[in-house]
GUGU-789492 format. One record per atom (N, C-alpha, C): residue number from 1; residue in three letters; atom name; z negated, x, y negated. Coordinates in pm, 1 decimal. Layout:
+-----+-----+----+----------+----------+----------+
|   k |   r |  a |        z |        x |        y |
+-----+-----+----+----------+----------+----------+
| NUM | ALA | CA |        Z |        X |        Y |
...
+-----+-----+----+----------+----------+----------+
! end
This chain:
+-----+-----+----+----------+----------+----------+
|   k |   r |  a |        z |        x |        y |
+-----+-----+----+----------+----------+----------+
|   1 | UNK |  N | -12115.7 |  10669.5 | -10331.4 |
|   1 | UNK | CA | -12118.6 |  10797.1 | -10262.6 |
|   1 | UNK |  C | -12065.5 |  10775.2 | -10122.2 |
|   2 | UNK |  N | -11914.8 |  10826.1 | -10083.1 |
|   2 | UNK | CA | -11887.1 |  10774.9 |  -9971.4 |
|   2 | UNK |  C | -11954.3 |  10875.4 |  -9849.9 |
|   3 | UNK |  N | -12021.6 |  10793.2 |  -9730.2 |
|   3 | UNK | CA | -12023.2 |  10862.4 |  -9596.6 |
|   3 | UNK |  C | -11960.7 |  10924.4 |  -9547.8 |
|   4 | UNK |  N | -11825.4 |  10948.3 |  -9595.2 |
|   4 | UNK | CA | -11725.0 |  11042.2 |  -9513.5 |
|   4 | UNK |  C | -11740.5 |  11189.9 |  -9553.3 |
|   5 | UNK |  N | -11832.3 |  11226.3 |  -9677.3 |
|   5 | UNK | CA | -11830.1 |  11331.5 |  -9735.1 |
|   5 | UNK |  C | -11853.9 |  11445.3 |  -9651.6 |
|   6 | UNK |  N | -11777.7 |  11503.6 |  -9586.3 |
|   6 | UNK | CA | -11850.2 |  11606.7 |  -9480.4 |
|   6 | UNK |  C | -11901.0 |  11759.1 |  -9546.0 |
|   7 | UNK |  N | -11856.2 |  11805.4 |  -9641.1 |
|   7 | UNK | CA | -11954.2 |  11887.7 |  -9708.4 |
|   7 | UNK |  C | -12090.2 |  11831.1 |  -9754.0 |
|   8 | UNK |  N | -12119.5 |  11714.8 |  -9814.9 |
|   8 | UNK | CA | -12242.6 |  11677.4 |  -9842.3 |
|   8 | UNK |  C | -12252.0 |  11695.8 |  -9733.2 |
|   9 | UNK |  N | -12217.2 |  11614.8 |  -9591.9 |
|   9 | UNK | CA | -12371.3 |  11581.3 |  -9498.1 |
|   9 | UNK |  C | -12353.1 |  11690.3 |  -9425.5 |
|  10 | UNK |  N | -12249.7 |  11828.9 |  -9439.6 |
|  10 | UNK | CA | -12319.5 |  11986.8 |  -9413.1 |
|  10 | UNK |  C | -12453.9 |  12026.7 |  -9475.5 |
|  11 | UNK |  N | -12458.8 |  11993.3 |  -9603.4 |
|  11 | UNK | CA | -12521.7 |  12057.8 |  -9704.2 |
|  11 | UNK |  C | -12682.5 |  11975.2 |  -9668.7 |
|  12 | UNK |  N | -12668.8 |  11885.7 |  -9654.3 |
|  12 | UNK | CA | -12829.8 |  11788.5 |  -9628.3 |
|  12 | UNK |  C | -12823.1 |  11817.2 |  -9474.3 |
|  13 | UNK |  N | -12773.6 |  11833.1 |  -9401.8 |
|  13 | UNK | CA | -12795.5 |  11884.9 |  -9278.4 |
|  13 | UNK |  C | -12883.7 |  12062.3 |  -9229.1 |
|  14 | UNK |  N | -12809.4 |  12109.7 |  -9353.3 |
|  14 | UNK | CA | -12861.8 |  12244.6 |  -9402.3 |
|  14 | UNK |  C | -13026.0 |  12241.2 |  -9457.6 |
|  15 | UNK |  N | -13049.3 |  12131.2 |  -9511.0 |
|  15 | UNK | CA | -13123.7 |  12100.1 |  -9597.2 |
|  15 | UNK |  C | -13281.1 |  12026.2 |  -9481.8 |
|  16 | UNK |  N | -13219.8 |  11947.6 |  -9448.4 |
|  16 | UNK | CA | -13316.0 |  11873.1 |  -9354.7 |
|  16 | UNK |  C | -13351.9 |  11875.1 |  -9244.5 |
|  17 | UNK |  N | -13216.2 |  11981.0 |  -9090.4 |
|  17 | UNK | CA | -13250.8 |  11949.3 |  -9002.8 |
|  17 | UNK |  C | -13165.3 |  12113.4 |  -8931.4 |
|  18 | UNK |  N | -13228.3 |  12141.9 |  -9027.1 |
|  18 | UNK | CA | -13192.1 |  12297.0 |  -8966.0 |
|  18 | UNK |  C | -13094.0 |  12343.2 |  -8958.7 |
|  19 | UNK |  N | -12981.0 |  12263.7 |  -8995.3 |
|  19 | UNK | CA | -12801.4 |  12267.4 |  -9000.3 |
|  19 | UNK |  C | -12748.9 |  12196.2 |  -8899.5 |
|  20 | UNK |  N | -12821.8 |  12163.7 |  -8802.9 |
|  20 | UNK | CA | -12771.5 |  12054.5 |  -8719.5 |
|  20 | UNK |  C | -12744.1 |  11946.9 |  -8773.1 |
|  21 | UNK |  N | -12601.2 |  11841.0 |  -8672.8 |
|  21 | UNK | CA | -12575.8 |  11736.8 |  -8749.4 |
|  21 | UNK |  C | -12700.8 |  11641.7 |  -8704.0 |
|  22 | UNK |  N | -12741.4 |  11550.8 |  -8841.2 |
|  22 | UNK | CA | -12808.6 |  11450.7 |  -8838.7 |
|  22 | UNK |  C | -12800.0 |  11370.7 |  -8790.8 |
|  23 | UNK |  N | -12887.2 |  11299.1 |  -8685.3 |
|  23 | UNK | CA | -12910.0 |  11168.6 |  -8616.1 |
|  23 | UNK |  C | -12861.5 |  11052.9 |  -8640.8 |
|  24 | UNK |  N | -12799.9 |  11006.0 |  -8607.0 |
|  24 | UNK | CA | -12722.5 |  10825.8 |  -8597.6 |
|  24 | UNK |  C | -12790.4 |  10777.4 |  -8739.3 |
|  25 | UNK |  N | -12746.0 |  10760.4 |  -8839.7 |
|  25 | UNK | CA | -12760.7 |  10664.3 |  -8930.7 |
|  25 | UNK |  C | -12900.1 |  10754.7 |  -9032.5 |
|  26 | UNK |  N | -12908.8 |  10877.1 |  -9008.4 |
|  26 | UNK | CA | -12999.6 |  10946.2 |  -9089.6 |
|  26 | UNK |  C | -12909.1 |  10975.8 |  -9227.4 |
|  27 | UNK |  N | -12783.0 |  11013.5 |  -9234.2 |
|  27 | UNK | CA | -12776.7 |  11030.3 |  -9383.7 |
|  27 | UNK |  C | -12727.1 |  10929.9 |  -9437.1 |
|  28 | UNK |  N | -12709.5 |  10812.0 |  -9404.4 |
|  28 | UNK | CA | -12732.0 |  10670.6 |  -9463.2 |
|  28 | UNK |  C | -12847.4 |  10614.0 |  -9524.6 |
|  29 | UNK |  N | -12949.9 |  10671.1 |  -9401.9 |
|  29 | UNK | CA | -13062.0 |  10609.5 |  -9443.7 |
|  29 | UNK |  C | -13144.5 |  10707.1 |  -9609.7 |
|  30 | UNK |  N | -13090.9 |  10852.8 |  -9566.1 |
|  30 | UNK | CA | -13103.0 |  10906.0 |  -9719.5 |
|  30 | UNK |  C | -13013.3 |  10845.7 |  -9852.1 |
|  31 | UNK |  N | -12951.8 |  10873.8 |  -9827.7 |
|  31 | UNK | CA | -12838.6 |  10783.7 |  -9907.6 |
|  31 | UNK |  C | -12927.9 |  10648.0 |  -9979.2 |
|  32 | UNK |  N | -12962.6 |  10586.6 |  -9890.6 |
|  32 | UNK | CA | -13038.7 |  10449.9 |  -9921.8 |
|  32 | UNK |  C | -13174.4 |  10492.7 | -10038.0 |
|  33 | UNK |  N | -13244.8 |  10597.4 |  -9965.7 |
|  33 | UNK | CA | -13392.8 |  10631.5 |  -9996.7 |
|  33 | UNK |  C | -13377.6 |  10669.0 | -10159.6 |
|  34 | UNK |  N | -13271.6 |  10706.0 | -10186.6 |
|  34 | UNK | CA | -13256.4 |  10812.8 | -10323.1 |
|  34 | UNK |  C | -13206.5 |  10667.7 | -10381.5 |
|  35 | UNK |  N | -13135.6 |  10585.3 | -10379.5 |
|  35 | UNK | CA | -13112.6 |  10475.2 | -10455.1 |
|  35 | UNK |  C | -12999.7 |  10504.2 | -10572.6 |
|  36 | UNK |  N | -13034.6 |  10496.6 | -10659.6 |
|  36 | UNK | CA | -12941.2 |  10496.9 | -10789.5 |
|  36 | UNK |  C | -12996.8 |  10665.5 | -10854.6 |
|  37 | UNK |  N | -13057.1 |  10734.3 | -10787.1 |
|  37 | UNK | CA | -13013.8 |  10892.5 | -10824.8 |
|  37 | UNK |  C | -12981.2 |  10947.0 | -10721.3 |
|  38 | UNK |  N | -12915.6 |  10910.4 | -10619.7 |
|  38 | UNK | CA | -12834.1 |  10943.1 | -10509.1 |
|  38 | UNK |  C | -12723.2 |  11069.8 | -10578.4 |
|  39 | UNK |  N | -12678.2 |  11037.0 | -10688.0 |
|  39 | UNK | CA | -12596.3 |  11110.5 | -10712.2 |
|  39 | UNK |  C | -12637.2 |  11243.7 | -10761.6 |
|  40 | UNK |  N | -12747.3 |  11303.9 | -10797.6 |
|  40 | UNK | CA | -12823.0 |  11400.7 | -10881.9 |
|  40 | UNK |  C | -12895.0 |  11435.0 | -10721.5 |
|  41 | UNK |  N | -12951.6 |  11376.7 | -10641.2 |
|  41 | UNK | CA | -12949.3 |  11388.5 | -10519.9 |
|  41 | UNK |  C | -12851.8 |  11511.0 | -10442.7 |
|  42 | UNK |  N | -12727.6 |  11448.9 | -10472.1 |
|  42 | UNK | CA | -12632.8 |  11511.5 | -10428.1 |
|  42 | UNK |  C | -12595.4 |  11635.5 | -10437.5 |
|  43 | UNK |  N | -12575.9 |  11651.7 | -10574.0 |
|  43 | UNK | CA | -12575.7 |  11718.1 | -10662.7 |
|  43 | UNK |  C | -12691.4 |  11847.4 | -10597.8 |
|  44 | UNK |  N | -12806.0 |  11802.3 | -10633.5 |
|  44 | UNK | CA | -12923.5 |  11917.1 | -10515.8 |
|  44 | UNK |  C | -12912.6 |  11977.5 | -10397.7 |
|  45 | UNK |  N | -12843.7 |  11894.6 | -10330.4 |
|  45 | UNK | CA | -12782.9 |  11922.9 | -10167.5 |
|  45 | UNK |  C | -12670.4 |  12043.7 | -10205.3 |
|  46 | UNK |  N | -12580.1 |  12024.7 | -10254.9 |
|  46 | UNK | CA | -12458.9 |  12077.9 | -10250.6 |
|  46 | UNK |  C | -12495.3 |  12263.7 | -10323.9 |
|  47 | UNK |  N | -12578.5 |  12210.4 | -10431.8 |
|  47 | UNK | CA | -12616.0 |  12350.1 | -10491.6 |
|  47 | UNK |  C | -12700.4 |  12411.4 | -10411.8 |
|  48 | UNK |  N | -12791.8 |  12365.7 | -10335.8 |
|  48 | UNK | CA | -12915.0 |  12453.6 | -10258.9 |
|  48 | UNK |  C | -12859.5 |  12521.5 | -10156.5 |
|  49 | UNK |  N | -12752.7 |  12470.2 | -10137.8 |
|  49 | UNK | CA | -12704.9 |  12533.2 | -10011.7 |
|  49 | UNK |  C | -12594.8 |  12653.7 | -10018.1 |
|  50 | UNK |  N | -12523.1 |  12604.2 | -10125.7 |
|  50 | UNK | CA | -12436.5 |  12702.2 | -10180.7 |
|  50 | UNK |  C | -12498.5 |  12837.2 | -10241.7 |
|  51 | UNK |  N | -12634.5 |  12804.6 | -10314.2 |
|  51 | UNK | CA | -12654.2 |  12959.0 | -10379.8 |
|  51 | UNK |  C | -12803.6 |  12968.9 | -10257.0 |
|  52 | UNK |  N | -12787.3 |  12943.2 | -10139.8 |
|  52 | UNK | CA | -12873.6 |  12992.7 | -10015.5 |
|  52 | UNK |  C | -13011.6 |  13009.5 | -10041.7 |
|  53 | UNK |  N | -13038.1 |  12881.1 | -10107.3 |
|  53 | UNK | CA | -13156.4 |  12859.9 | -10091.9 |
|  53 | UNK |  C | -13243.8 |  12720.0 | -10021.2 |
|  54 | UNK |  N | -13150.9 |  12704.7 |  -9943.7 |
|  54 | UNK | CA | -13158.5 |  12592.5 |  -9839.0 |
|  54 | UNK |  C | -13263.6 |  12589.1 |  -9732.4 |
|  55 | UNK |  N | -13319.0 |  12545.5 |  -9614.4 |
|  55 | UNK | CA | -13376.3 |  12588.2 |  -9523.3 |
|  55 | UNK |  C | -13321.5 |  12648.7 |  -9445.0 |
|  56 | UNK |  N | -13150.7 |  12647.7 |  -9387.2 |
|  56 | UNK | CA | -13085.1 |  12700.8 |  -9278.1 |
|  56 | UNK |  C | -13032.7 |  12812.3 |  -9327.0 |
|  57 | UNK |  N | -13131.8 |  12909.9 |  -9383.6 |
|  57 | UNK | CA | -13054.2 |  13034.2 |  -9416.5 |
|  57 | UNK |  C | -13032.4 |  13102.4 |  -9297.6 |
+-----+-----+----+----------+----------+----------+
! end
């Protein structure tokens, strides 16, 4: 899952920190936390935000 993804880390930004961008090494450290379902992870981020049911509505 590359770090450069800038729609993901919109979408978990949406998700976690009010839509602000995330702190030095915070969506790495998610990235890390989710492990090998990082990708289904992802997958959650991208949809919650898209059909606005995110926190940063």
């Amino acid at each position: 899952m590359p770090g450069s993804d800038g729609e993901l880390q919109r979408a978990v930004a949406g998700l976690y920190n009010d839509g602000q961008p995330l702190p030095s090494g915070a969506f790495a450290y998610l990235l890390e936390r989710y492990g090998p379902t990082r990708g289904y992870w992802a997958f959650y981020c991208r949809n919650a935000v898209e059909s606005g049911s995110g926190r940063s509505e």
